[in-house]
N, C-alpha and C positions, 0 to 999 in steps of 0.2 A: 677817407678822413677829410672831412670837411666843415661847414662852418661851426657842427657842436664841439669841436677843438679850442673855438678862440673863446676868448675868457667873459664873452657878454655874457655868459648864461642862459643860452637859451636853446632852442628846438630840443635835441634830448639830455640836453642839462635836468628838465623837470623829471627824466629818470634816475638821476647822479647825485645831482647839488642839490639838495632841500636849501628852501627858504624863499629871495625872490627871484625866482622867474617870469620876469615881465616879458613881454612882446609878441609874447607866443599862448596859444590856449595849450595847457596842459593836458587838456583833458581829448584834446585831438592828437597828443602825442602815444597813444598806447601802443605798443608793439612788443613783438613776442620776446625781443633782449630784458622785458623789465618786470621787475616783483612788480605785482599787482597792489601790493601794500604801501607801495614806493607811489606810485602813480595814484591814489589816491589820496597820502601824504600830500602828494607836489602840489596835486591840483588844492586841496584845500590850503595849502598854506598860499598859492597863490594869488585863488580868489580873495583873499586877505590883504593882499597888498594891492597897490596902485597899480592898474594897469598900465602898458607899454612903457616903462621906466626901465631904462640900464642902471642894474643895479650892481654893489659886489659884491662879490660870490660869500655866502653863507651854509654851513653844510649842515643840518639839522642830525640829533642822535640817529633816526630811523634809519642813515646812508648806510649803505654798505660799505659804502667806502671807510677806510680807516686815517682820514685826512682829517685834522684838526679842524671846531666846529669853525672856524673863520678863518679863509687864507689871505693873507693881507699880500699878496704878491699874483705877481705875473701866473695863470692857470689856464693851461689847454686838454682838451678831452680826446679820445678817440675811441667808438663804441664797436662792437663787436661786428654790427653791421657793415659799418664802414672799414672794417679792416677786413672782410670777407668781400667784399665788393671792384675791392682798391689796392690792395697789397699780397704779394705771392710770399706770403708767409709761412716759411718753413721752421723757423724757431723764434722764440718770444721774443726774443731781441729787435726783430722786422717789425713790429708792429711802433716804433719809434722812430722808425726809415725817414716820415715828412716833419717830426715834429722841429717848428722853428729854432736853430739852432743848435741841434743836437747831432751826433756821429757816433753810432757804434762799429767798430774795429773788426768786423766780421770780415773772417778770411773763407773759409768755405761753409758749409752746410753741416753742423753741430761742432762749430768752433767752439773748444771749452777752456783755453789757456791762452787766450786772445784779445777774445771779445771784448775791451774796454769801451765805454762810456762816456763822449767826451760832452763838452757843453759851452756856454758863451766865453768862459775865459779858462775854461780847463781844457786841457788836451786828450789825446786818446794813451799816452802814457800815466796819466791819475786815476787809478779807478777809486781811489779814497777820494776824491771830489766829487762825488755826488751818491745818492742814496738812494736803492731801489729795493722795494717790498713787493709783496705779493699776500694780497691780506692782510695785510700789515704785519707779517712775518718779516724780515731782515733777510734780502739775498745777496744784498752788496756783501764784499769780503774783505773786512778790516782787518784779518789776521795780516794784510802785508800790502803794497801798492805797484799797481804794475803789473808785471811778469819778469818772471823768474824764479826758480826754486818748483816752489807750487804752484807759484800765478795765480794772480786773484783777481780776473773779472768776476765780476756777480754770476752769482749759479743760476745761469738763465735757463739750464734743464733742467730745475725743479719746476717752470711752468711751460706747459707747451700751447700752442697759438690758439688749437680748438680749445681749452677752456677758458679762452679771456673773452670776459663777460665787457672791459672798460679798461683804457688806461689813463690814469690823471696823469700829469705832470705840473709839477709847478716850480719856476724857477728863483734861483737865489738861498739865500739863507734867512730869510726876514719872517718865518716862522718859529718860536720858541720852543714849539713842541720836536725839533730835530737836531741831532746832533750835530756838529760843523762840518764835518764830512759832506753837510748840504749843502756848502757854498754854491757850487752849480749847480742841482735840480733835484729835484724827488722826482721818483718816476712809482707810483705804486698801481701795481696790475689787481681788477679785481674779477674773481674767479665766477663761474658758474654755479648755483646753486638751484636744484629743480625746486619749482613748484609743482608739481603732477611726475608723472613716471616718463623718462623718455630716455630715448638709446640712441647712439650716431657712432656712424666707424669711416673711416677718411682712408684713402689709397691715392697715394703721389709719387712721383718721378721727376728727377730732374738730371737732365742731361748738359754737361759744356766741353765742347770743341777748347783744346786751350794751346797756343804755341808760344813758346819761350824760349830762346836762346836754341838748343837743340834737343828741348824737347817738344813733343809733338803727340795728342794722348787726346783722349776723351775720358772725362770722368763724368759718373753719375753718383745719384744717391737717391734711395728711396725711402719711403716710411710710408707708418702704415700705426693706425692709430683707432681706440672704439673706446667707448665711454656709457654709462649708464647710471643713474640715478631718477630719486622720486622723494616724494615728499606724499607722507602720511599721517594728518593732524599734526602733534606736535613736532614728530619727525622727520629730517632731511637727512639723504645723503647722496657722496657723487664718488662711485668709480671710474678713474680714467687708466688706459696703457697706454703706452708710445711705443713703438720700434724705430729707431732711425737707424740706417745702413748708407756708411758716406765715404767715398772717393775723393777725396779731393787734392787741388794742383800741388806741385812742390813750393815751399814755403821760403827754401833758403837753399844756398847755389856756394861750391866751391871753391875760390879762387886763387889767383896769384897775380900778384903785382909784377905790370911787364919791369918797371925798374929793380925787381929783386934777381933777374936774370946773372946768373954769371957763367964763368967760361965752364965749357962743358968737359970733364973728369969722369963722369960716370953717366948712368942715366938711361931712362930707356927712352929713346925715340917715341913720339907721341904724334898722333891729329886728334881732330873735332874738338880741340880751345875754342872758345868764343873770344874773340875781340873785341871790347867794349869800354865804357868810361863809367869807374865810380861815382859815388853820390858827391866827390868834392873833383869832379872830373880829371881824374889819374887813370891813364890805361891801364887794363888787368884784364887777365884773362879769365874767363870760367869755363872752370873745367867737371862741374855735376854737380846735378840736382840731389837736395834732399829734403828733407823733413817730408815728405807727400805721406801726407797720412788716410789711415783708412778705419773708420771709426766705427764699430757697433755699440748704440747708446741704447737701454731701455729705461725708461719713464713710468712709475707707480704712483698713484696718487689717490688717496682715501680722506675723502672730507665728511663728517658727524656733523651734524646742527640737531639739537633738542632745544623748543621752548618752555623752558620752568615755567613760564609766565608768558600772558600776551606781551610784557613789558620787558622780560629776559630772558636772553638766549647765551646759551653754551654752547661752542664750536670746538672741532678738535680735527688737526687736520696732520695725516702721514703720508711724507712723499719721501720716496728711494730712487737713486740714477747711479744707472750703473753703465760706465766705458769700458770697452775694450779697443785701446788703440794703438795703433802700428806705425813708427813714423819711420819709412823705408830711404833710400838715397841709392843715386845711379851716376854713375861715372861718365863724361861725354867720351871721354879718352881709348883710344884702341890703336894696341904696337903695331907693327908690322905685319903681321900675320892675323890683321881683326880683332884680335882680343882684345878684352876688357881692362883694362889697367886701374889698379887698385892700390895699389902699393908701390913703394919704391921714387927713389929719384928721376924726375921726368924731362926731356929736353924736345920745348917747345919752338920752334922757328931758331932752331941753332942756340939757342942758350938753356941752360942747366938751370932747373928751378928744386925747392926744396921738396924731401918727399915725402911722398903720400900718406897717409896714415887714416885708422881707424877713425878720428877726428873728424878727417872730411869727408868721409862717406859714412857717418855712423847710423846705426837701427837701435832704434827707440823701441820698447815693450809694454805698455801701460796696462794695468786692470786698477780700475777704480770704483768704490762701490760710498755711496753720502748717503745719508739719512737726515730727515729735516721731522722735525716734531713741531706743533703749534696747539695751544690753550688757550681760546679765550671765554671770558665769561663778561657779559655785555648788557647795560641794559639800554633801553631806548624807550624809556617815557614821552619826550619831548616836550617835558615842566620844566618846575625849577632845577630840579637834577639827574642828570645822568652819569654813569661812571661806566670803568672797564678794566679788567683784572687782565691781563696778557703773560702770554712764558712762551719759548720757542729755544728750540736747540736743533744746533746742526751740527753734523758728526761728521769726521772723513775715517768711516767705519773700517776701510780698506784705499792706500794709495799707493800703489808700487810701479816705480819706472825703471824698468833693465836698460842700459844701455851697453854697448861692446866699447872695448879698450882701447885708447890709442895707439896701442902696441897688438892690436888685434884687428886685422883690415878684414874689406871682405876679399875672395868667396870665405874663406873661412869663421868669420863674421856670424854669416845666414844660419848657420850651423851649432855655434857655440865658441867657447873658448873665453879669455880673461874678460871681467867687462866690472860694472857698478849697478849696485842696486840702491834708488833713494825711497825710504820710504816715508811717508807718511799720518799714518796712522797714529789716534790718539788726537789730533788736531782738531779743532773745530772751536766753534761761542756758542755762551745762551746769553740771553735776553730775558730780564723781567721789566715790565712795566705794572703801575697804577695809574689810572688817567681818569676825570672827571669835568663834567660841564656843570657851569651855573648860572642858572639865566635867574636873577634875583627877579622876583614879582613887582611892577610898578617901576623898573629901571630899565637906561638903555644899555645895558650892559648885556654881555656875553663871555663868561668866564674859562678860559679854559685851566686847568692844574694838572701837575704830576709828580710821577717820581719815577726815574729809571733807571736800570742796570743793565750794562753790556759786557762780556767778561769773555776774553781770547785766550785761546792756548794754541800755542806754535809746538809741533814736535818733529822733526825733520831728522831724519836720518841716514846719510851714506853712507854704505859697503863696500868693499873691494868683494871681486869674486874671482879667483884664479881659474877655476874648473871649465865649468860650464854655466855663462851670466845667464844664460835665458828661463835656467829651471833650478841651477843651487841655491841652498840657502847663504845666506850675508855672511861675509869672512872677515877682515881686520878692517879697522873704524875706514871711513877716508873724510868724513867729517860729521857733525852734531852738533845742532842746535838746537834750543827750546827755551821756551819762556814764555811768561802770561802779563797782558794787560785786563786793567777795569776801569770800567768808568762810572761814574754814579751822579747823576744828574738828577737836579730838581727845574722844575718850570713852572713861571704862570705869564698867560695872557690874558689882556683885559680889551674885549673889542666893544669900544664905545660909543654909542650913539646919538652923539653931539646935537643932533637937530636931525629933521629929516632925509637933511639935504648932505651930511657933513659925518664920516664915523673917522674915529682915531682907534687904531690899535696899536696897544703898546706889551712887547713884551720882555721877559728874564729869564735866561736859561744860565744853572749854576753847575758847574763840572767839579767833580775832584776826580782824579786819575792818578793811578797808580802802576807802575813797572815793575814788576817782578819775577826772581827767579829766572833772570836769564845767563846761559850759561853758551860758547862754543868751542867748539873740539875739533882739533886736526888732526889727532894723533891719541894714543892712549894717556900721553906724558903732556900734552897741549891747552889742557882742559883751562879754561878762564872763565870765572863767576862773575857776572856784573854784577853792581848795587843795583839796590833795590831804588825806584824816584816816586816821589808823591808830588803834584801838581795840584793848584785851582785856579779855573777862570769863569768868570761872569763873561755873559755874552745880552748885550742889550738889544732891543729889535723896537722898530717901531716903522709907524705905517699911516699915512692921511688920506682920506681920500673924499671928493666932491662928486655928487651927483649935476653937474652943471647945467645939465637940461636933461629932458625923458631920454634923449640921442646918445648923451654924452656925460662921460666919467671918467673922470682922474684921478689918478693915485701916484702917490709919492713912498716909496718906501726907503729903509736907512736897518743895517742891522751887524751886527760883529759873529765872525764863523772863529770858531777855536779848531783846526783841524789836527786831530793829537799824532802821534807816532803810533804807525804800526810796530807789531811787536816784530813782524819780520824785518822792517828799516832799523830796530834797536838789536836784535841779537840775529838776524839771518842770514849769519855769516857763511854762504854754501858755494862748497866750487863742485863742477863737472869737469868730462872730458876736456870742453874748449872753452870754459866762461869760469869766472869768479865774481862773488857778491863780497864787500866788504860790510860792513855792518859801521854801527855808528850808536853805542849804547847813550850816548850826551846828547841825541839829536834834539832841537828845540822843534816846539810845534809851532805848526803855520797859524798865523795872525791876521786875517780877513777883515776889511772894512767894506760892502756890498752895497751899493745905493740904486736906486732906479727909479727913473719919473714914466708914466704911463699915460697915453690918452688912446680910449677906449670911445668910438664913433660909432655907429650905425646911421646906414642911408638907405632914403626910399623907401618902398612900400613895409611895410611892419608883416605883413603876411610874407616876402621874398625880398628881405634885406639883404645888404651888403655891409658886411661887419668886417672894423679895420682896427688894428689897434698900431702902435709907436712906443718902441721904448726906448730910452737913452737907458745905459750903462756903465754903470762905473766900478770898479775894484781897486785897492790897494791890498795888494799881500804882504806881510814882512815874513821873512824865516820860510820863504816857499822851500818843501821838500823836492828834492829831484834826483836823481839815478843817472847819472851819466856814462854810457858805456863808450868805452873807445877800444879799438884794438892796440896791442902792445908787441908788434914787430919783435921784438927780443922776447918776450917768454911765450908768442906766438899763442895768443889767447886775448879775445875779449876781457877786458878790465871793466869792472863799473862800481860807481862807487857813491854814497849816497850823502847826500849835502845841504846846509842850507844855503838857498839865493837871499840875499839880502833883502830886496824887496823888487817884485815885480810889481807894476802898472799897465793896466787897464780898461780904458773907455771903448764904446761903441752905441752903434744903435741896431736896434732889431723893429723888422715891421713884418706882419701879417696880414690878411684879407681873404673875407671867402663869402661866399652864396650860394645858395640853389635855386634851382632853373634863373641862373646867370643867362639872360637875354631868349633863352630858350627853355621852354619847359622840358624837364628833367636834363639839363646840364648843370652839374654841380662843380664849382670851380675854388679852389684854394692855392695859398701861396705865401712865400714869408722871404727876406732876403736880412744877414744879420752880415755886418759889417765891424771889425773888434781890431782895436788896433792894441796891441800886448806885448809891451819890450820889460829886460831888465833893467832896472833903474839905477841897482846898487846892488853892488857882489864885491865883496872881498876874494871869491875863491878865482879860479880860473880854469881853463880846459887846455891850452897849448903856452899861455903867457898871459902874466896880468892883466887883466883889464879887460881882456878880450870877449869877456861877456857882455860887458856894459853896453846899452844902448839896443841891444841885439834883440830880435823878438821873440818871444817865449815859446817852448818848441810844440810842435803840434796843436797850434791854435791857428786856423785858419783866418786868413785878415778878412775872406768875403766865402760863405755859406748863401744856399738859398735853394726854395724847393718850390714846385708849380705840379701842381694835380688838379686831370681834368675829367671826368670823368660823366658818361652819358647813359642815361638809363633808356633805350630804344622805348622797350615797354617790359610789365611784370615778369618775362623769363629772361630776355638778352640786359646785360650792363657791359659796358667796353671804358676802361679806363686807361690814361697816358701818363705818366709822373715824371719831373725830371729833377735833378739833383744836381749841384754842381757845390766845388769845395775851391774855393782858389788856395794860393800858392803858401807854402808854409816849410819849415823844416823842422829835424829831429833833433839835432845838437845845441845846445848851449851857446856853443862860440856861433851858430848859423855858419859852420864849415861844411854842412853837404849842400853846395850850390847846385849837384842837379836831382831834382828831385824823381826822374825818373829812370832809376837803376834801383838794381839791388840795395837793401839799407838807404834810399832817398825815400820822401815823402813828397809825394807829386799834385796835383791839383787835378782834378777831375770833373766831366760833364758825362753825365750817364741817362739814360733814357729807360722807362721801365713799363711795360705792358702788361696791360694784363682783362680778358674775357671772362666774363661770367656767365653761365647759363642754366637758370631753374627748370630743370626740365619738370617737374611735378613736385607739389608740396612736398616729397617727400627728397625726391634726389638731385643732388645741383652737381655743376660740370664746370672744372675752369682750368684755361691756357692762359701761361704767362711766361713772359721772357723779363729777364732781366739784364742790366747792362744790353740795351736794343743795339745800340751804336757800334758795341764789342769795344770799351771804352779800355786801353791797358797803363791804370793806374798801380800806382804803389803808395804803403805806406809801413815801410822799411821791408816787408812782404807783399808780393804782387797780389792785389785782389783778383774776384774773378773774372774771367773774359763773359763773353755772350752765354747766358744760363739759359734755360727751353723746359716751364715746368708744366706737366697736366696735373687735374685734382679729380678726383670722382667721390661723392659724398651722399651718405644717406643718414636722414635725421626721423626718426619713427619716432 
């Protein structure tokens, strides 16, 4: 990932972004990532424009892309090349690893209840802060924000890494065509589409050494992946599989507070406690790992394209992902006689601690099966009009989690016996859209319009199972929840061009939203129906920007994010064995003010530039949502409970930079460092005592990000690349009461080193070693990431 990331537009921008790419010849850019239809496009809309001019970014009907025709903000690219080259990517998520200022929450290799999305002022606890497509399908997960319940990072196993053709990203909210959710970023992945017939099948491994507390294991995981499509006259189409099979470390650990110790009355004598210090540095011991899950994911994906017309095209695309996951747990503890200790009252270094139960060492059951549907019908004249019909639906066709009782420990556990079943099934959104462009004839304008609908349905349901949890069917309620949101959004942008030198984009996105039908249940006699809420907000957007010389361009943008309630923060009110969600049916929605000044440089020779950009940032949030968990010593359970912050604040600056053959031909060099200073400003609520939030910085936002990739092309078969990453200091809570951030539940700051070999052995099959985490770097973020990973690739593309 290198300099076609940063937002000048150029080297293979004229595969991407139609309209001006200056600095570069288009027509020297053809390579085998790009529709030939594309490359033809570029080059002619180029030779059109003035050459070597940094211009901003314009995205013509023809793109594939599903990015609105003018992005009046911050835009970085990553093409499929460079993420084959530079990145050990084992799931779609990794392909975002360097982008400036971003953080996905990956814990191991096909995390699916985790993987949050953080960005310049969002954390990696909002995954409703920002917005990721694939095709301009919808994979972020508004039914709720976070984790918990269902958890709802974006369904990043609807795409897998071999078929990303491109990723945009573009930061902020200051495009009208997106709903508020995109205060932080768009990230839209675009997909593979054959022009000719071609087949490719991928075989990988990845091996990591990992030690923790007392445990001590190697996990691996492999996959294994083949794909096929062609294109014949008017028709395209692309079958892909995946198999992923994943091992990975333990995610959460045991404990007991050494101050909970008292005199010893009962209790079985215990060793192998860990002594250590919590995230707010209180000694505790840990006494077993659990959550270590062990995932079987398979990946379906069928994409149609027919052209009605050289002018319009109908796409139709079905992707299914199905888990089967096992989240196991192991005891450190063993009596007197070696055994395993599982249960019962325990007496650690002479004091009686509380006991054991199914709780702490509990096994988790998952089979999950999603379905995602997408229609679009599109055309791409590139006159005065173009439009585009859109629909997509996703389904949680099958969602069921077993877990054992806390009145059911193990061995008897592994076996069966009382436990819960949650399911979810019935859940899912569609999406319709209308969308058009209008370049009126003899103007400077660039029209964008629309109309859209988003529509959630939450359906969440716990069981008790007395029998046998792992295979009975559901017995008496233990809770229920459900309800539906919509939204229905109109928009227009008007991208103006004032002079040559000078465009203004100005735009209006109108929301009305609506809450309904939500209802939760603890009991059979429990049941409580919320009212029904209807909302409208206007969100205004606007954007300046100067061409100041052919070098240099500046932009100024300004725009308002309306980020509504999930339906899970309004009714998903769901307890387990050891946590409980409260719910919050009154919740007010977050109120975003986003502004950002940008100056966009390029240096030296025009054939091997060095392109740099700078942005200042700013945000004010009112009514931020947030989920604060704490533990509650007396009912001996995670509490969290869902709120608004008063108003958070915001500024920072982010810088970028990158070249090829940087001082040396074929060393390609890139890098970005973002700096965000993000406290609360005003809180009425509190976490231990009033006030105690105020001033405090907003959790999971790191005060200093920053990423350097170096990557050296020897000659046409060997490429050897270096990446580093690094997150400075930040926390999880509210009040900033986990001061250390490197334990269990902290959140720690990290420097990580990542490698990785390429080798084309023949046009046909390529070879690649890579490690990640090189350093063996042992961070946390409230779950330990992973130690030093060790992956190979073997690939053939016919």
């Amino acid at each position: 990932m290198f300099p076609s990331r940063f937002a000048h537009g150029a080297i293979v921008r004229a595969c991407l972004l139609l309209g001006s790419v200056p600095l570069f010849n288009p027509a020297a850019l053809a390579c085998d990532d790009c529709d030939p239809e594309l490359h033809a496009s570029a080059a002619s809309d180029a030779s059109a424009s003035t050459p070597q001019r940094l211009a901003p970014v314009q995205v013509d009907g023809l793109a594939p892309s599903s990015l609105p025709a003018t992005l009046p903000t911050t835009h970085e690219s990553l093409t499929r090349a460079e993420m084959e080259r530079s990145i050990n990517a084992t799931d779609s998520e990794d392909a975002l690893k360097y982008f400036p200022s971003l953080l996905v929450r990956k814990r191991y290799i096909g995390d699916y209840n985790h993987a949050i999305l953080s960005s310049r002022a969002s954390g990696t606890g909002n995954s409703a802060r920002s917005a990721v497509y694939a095709d301009g399908i919808l994979l972020s997960n508004y039914l709720g924000n976070g984790v918990g319940g269902l958890s709802f990072p974006p369904r990043w196993g609807m795409v897998t890494p071999e078929e990303i053709e491109r990723v945009d990203v573009i930061y902020g909210p200051f495009s009208a065509a997106y709903p508020g959710n995109a205060v932080g970023a768009v990230v839209d992945y675009v997909t593979r589409m054959p022009t000719k017939f071609e087949a490719h099948a991928k075989l990988s491994l990845t091996t990591q050494p990992f030690e923790l507390y007392n445990t001590r294991a190697t996990y691996r995981a492999w996959q294994a992946s083949a794909a096929v499509g062609s294109r014949e006259g008017a028709f395209s189409w692309w079958l892909g599989v995946n198999r992923t099979d994943s091992d990975g470390q333990p995610l959460t650990f045991a404990t007991r507070l050494v101050s909970s110790g008292t005199a010893v009355t009962t209790g079985t004598p215990v060793t192998g406690a860990v002594l250590g210090l919590n995230n707010a540095n209180q000694p505790w011991y840990l006494i077993g790992a659990a959550t270590q899950y062990r995932t079987q994911q398979d990946h379906i994906k069928l994409k149609l394209a027919y052209d009605l017309s050289p002018q319009l095209r109908a796409t139709y695309l079905f992707g299914t992902w199905l888990n089967a996951a096992d989240g196991n747990s192991q005891s450190y503890l063993t009596g007197a006689s070696g055994q395993a200790v599982t249960s019962g009252a325990i007496v650690i270094d002479g004091k009686q601690y509380a006991a054991l139960t199914g709780a702490d060492f509990s096994l988790t059951r998952e089979k999950l099966r999603h379905a995602m549907h997408g229609l679009t019908l599109k055309s791409r004249t590139g006159g005065e009009w173009d439009w585009e019909l859109a629909a997509s639906l996703y389904d949680y066709a099958r969602d069921d989690k077993r877990q054992n009782a806390a009145n059911n420990p193990q061995p008897g556990a592994w076996t069966g016996g009382a436990g819960t079943l949650a399911d979810g099934s019935g859940t899912g959104w569609n999406t319709l859209s209308a969308r058009t462009i209008w370049r009126p004839a003899g103007a400077r304008h660039v029209v964008d319009l629309g109309l859209q609908q988003d529509s959630y349905a939450l359906r969440y349901r716990t069981s008790n199972i007395t029998g046998n949890y792992l295979v009975d069917d559901p017995g008496s309620l233990a809770s229920n929840v459900q309800g539906h949101t919509r939204t229905q959004a109109a928009f227009v942008q008007d991208a103006w061009g004032l002079s040559e030198d000078w465009k203004l984009v100005l735009g209006l996105r109108a929301e009305h939203w609506r809450a309904s039908e939500g209802r939760t249940e603890f009991s059979a006699s429990s049941r409580i129906d919320h009212a029904a809420r209807t909302e409208n907000y206007l969100s205004p957007k606007a954007a300046l920007s100067w061409q100041a010389s052919n070098e240099t361009l500046l932009k100024a943008s300004v725009g308002r994010a309306v980020r509504l309630p999930t339906v899970a923060e309004l009714y998903g009110a769901t307890s387990t064995t050891n946590s409980q969600y409260i719910n919050d049916p009154g919740l007010k929605p977050e109120k975003s003010w986003t502004a950002e000044w940008s100056a966009e440089q390029v240096w030296g020779d025009a054939n091997n530039p060095l392109q740099s950009r700078i942005t200042l940032f700013a945000e004010s949030t009112r009514d931020a949502i947030y989920s604060q968990t704490l533990f509650d010593a007396a009912a001996n359970r995670n509490i969290s409970r869902v709120q608004n912050v008063d108003r958070i604040g915001t500024t920072g600056i982010e810088t970028s930079v990158g070249a090829n053959d940087f001082g040396l031909k074929g060393l390609d060099v890139s890098a970005s460092v973002t700096y965000a200073d993000s406290k609360i400003k005003r809180n009425a609520g509190f976490v231990a005592a009033a006030g105690d939030t105020v001033g405090k910085w907003q959790p999971n936002v790191a005060r200093w990000r920053g990423t350097l990739q170096a990557s050296y092309r020897f000659n046409a078969a060997w490429t050897a690349s270096l990446a580093a990453r690094y997150s400075g200091r930040q926390f999880r809570t509210l009040n900033n009461a986990d001061v250390n951030g490197y334990a269990y539940q902290g959140v720690s700051a990290f420097k990580t080193l990542d490698a990785r070999m390429l080798w084309r052995i023949d046009p046909r099959w390529t070879a690649a070693l890579g490690v990640d985490n090189l350093n063996n770097n042992r961070y946390w973020n409230f779950h330990p990431y992973p130690q030093r990973s060790v992956s190979a690739e073997l690939k053939v593309d016919l």
